[in-house]
DRENPA-3360 file (N, C-alpha, C; in nm, 2 decimals, always signed):
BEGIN
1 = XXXXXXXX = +0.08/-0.12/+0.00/+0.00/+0.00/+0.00/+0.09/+0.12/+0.00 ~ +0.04/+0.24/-0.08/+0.11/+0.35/-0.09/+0.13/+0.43/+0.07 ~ +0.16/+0.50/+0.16/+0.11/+0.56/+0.25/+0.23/+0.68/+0.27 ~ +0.13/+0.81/+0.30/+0.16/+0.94/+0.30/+0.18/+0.94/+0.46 ~ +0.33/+0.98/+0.49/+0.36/+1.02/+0.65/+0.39/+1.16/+0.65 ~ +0.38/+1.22/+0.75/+0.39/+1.32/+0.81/+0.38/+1.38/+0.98 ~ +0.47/+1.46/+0.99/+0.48/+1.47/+1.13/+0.56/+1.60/+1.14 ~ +0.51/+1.66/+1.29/+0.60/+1.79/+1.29/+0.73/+1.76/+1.39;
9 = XXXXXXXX = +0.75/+1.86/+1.48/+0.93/+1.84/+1.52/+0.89/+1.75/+1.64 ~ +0.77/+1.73/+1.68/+0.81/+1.68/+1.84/+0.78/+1.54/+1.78 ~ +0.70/+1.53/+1.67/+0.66/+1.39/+1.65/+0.78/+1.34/+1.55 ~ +0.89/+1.39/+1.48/+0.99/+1.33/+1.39/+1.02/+1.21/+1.42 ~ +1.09/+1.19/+1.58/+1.15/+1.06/+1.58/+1.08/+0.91/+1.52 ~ +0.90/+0.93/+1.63/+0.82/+0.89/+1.57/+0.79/+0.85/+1.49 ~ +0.83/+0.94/+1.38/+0.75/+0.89/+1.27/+0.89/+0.82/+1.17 ~ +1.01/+0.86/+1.20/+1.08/+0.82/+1.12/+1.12/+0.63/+1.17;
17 = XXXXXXXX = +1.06/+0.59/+1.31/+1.06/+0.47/+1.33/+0.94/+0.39/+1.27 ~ +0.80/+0.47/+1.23/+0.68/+0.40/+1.22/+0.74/+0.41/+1.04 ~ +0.78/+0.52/+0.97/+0.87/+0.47/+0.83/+0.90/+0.36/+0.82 ~ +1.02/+0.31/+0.89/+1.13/+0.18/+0.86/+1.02/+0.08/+0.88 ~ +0.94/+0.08/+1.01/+0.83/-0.02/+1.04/+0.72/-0.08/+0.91 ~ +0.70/+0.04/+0.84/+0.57/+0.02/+0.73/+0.65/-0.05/+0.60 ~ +0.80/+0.02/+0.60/+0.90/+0.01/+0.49/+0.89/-0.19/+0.52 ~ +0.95/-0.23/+0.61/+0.96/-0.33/+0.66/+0.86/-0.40/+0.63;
25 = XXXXXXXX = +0.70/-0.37/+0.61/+0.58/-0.45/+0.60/+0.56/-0.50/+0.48 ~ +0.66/-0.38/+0.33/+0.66/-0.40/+0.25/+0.56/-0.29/+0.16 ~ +0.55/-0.14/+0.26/+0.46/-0.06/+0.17/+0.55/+0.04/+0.12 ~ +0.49/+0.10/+0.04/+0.60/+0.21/+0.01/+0.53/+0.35/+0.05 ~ +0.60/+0.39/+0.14/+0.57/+0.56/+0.18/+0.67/+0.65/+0.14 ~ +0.56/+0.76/+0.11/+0.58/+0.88/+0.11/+0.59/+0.96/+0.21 ~ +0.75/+1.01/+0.24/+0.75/+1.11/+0.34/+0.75/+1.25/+0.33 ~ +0.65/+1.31/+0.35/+0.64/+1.46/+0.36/+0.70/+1.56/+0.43;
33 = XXXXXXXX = +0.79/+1.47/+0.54/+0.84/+1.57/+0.60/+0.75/+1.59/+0.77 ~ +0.81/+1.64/+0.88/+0.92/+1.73/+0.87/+1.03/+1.62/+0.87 ~ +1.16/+1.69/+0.88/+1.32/+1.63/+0.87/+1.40/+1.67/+0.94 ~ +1.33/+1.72/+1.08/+1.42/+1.72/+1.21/+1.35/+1.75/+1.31 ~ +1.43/+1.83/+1.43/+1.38/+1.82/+1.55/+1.34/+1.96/+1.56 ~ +1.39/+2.05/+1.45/+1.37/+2.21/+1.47/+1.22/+2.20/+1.48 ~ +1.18/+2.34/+1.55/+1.04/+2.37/+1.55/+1.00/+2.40/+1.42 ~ +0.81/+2.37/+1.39/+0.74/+2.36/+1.30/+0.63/+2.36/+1.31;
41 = XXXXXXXX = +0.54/+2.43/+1.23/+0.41/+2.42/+1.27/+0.33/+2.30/+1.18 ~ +0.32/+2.23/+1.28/+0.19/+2.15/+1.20/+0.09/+2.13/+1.10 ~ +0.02/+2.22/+1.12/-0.10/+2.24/+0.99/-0.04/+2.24/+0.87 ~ +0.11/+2.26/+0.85/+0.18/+2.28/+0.72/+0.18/+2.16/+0.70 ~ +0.20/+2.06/+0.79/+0.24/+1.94/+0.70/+0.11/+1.89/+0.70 ~ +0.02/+1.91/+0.79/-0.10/+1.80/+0.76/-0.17/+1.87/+0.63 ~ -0.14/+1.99/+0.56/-0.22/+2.06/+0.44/-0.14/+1.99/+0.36 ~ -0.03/+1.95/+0.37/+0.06/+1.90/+0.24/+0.08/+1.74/+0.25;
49 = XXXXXXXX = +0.06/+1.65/+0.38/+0.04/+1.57/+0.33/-0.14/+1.50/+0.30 ~ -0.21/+1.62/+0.35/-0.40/+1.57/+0.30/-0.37/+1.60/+0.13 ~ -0.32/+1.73/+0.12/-0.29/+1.73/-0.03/-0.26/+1.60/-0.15 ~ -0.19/+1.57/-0.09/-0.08/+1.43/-0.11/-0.16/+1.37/-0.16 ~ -0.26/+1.32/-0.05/-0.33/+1.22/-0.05/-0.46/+1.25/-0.14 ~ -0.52/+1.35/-0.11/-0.62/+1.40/-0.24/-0.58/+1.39/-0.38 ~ -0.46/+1.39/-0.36/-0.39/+1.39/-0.53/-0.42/+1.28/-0.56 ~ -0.36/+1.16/-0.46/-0.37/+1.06/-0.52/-0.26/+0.99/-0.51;
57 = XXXXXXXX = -0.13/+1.06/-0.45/-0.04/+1.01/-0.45/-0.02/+0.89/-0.34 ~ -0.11/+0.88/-0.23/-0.09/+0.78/-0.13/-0.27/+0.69/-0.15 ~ -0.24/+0.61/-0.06/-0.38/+0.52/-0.05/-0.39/+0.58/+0.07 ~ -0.33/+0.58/+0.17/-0.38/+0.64/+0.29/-0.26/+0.74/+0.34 ~ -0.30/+0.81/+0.51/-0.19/+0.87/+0.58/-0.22/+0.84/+0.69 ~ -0.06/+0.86/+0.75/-0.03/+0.89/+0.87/+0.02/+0.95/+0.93 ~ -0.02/+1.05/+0.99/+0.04/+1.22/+1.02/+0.04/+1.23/+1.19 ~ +0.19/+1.25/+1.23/+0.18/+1.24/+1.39/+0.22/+1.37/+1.43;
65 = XXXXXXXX = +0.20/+1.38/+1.55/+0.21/+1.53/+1.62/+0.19/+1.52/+1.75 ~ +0.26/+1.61/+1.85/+0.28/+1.57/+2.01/+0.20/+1.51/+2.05 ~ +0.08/+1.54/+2.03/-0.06/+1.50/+2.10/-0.13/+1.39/+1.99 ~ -0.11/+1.40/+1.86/-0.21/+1.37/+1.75/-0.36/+1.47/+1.72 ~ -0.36/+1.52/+1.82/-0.49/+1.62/+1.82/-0.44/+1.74/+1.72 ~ -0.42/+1.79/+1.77/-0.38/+1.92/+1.63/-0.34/+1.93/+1.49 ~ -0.27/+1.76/+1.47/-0.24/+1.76/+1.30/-0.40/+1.70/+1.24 ~ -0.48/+1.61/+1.35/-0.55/+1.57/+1.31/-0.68/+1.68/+1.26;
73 = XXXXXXXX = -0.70/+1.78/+1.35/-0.77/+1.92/+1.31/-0.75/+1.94/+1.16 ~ -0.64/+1.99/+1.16/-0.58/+2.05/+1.04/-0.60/+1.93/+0.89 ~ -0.56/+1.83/+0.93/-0.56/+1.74/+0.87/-0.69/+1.74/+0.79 ~ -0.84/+1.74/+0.83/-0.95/+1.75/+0.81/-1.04/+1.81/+0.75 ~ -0.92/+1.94/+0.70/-0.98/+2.08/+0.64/-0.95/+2.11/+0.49 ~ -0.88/+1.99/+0.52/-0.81/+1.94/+0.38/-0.97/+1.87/+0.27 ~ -1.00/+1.87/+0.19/-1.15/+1.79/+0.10/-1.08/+1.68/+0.11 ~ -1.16/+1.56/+0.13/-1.14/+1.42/+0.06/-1.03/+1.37/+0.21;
81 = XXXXXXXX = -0.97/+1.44/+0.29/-0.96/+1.35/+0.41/-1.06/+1.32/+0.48 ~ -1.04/+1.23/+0.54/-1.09/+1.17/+0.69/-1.02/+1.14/+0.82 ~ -0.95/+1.23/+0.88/-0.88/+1.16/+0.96/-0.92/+1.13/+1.10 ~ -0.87/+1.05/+1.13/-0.94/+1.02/+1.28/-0.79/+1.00/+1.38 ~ -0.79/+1.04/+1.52/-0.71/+1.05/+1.55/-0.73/+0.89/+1.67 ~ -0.64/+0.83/+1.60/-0.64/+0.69/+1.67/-0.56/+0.66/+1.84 ~ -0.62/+0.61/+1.90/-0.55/+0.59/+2.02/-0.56/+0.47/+2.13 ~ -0.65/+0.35/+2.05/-0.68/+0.20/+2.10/-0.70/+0.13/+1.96;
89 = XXXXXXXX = -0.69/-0.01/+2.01/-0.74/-0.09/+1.88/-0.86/-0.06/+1.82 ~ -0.94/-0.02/+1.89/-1.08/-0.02/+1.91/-1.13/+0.09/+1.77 ~ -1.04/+0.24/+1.85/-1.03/+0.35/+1.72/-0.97/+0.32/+1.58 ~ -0.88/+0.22/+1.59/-0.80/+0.20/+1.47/-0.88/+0.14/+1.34 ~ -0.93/+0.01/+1.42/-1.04/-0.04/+1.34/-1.17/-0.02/+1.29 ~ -1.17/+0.07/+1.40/-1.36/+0.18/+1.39/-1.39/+0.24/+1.29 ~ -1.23/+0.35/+1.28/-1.22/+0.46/+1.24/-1.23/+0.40/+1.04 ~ -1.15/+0.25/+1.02/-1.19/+0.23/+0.90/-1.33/+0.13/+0.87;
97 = XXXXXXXX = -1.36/+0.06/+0.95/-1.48/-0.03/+0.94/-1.57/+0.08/+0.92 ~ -1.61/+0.14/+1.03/-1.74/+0.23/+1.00/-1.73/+0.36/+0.93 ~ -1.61/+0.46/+0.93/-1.62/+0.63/+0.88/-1.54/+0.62/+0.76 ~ -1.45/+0.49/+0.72/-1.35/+0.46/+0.56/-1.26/+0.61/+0.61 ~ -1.18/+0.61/+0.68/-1.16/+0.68/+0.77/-0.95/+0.65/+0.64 ~ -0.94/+0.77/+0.61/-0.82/+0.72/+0.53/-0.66/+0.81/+0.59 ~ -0.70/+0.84/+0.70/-0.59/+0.93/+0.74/-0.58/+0.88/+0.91 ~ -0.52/+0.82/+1.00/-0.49/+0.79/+1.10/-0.38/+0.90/+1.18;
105 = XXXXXXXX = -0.43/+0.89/+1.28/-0.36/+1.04/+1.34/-0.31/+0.97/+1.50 ~ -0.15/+1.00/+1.50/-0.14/+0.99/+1.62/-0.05/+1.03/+1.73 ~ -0.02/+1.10/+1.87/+0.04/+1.14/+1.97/+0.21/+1.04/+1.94 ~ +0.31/+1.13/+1.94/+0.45/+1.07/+1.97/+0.45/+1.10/+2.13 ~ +0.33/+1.20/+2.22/+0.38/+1.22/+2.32/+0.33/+1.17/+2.42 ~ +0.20/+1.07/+2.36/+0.11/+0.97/+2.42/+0.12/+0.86/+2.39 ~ +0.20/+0.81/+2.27/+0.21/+0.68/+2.25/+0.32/+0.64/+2.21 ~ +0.38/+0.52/+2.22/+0.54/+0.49/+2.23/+0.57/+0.41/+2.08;
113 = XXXXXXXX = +0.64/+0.43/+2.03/+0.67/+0.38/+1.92/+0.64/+0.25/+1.86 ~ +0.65/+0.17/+1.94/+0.54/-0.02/+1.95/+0.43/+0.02/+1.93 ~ +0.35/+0.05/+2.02/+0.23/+0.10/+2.01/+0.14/+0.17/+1.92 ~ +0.25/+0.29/+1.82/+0.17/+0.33/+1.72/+0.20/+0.28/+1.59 ~ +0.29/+0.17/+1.58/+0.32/+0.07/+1.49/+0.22/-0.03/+1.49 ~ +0.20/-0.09/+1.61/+0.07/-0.16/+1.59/-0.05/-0.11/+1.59 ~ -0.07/-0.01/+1.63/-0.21/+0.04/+1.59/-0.22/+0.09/+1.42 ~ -0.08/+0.15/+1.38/-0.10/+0.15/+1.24/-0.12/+0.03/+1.19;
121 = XXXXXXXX = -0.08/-0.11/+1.20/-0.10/-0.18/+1.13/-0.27/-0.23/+1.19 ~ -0.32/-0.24/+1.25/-0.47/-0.27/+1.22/-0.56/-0.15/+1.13 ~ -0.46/-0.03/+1.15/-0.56/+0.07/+1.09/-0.57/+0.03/+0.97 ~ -0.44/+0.03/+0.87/-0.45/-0.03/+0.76/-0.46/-0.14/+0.71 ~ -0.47/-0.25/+0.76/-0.54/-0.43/+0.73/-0.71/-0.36/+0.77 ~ -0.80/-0.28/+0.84/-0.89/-0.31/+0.80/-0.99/-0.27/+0.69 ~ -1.08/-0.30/+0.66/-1.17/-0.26/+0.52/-1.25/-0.18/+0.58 ~ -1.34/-0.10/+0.48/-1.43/+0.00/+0.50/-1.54/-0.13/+0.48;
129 = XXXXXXXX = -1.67/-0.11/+0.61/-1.74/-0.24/+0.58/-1.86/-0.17/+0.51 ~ -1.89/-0.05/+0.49/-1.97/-0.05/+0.34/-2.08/-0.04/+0.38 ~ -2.21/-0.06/+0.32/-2.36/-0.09/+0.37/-2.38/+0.02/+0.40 ~ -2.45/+0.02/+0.53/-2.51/+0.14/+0.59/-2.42/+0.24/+0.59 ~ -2.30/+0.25/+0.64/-2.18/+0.32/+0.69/-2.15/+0.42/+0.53 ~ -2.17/+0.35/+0.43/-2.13/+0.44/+0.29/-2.26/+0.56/+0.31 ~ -2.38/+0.56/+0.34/-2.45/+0.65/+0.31/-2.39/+0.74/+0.41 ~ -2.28/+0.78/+0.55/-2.29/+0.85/+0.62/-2.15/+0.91/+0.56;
137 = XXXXXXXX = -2.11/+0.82/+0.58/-1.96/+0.86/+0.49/-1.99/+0.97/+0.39 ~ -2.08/+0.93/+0.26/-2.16/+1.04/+0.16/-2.20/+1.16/+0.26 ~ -2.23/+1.12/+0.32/-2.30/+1.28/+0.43/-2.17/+1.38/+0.45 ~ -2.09/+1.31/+0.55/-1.95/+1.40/+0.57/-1.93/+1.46/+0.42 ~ -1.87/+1.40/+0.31/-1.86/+1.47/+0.20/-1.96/+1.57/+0.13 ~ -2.06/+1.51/+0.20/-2.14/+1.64/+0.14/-2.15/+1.76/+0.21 ~ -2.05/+1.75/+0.36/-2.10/+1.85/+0.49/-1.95/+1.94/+0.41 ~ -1.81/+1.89/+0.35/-1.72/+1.99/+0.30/-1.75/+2.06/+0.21;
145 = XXXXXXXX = -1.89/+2.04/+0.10/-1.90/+2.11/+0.00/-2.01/+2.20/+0.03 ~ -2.09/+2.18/+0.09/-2.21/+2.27/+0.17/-2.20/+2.39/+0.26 ~ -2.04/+2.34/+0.34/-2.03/+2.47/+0.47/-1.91/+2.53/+0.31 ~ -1.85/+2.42/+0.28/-1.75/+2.55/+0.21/-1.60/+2.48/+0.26 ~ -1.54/+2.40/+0.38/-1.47/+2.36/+0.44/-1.42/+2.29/+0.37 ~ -1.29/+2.29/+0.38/-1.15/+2.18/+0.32/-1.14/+2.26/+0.18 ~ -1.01/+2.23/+0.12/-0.94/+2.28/+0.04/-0.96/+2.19/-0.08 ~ -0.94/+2.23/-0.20/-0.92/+2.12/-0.28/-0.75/+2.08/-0.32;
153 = XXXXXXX = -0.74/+1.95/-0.39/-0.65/+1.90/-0.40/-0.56/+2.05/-0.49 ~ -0.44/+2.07/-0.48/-0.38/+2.18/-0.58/-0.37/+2.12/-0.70 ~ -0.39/+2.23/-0.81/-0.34/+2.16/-0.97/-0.16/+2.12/-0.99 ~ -0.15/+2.05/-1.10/-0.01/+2.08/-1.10/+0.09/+2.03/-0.97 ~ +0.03/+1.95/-0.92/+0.17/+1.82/-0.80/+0.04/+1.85/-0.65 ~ +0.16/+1.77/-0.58/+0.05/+1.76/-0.43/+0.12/+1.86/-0.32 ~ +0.23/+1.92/-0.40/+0.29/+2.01/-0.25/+0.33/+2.14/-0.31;
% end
């Protein structure tokens, strides 16, 4: 599976271990960055890696940040994300079974590197189960084009 990472300075380490981990599973990711420990604001990367993903360039993402709460905001303002900010098995699998949930969001300052390795991996082994769940799904998309919220994909590349 293709997957878009991203993370700001406090989540770097994080994410460059959940990298090698997905590398290792056999998917190929795209990293967006950031690329060190310097300070950075968030929303930049979650605009450019939702972009990413809107484009087309990933099947899913995974965008971390101290908490996971704040990239995951941002993350959502993006059209055509869904991100849910994961933090038990329970969310991981939820978040795709029932909302096709394609962006997974999570705390480097809440959860330890094991931890958000395996919760990534259930997030992405599960399926969107479809049925009833598609018609609400349709709803959210139709709540970004109604209020006006989220951005569209940019012309011309994803960043």
């Amino acid at each position: 599976m293709r997957i878009v990472v991203v993370s700001d300075h406090a989540a770097f380490e994080a994410k460059a271990a959940l990298k090698a981990h997905l590398v290792a599973k056999g998917h190929q990711v795209l990293d967006l960055g950031t690329d060190g420990a310097a300070s950075v604001d968030y929303p930049d990367f979650a605009a450019k890696g939702g972009r990413a993903l809107a484009a087309g360039l990933g099947e899913r993402g995974i965008f971390l940040c101290g908490s996971g709460v704040g990239i995951c905001i941002a993350a959502n303002k993006v059209r055509g994300v869904r991100a849910a900010q994961v933090y038990d098995t329970f969310t991981a699998e939820m978040s795709r079974r029932h909302n096709d949930a394609n962006v997974a969001c999570f705390g480097a300052r809440t959860h330890d590197g094991q931890t958000i390795a395996r919760l990534a991996d259930v997030f992405l082994a599960t399926p969107f189960e479809g049925g009833r769940h598609a018609q609400r799904v349709e709803k959210i998309s139709a709540l970004e084009i109604a209020e006006g919220t989220g951005t569209s994909a940019p012309t011309g590349g994803c960043c």
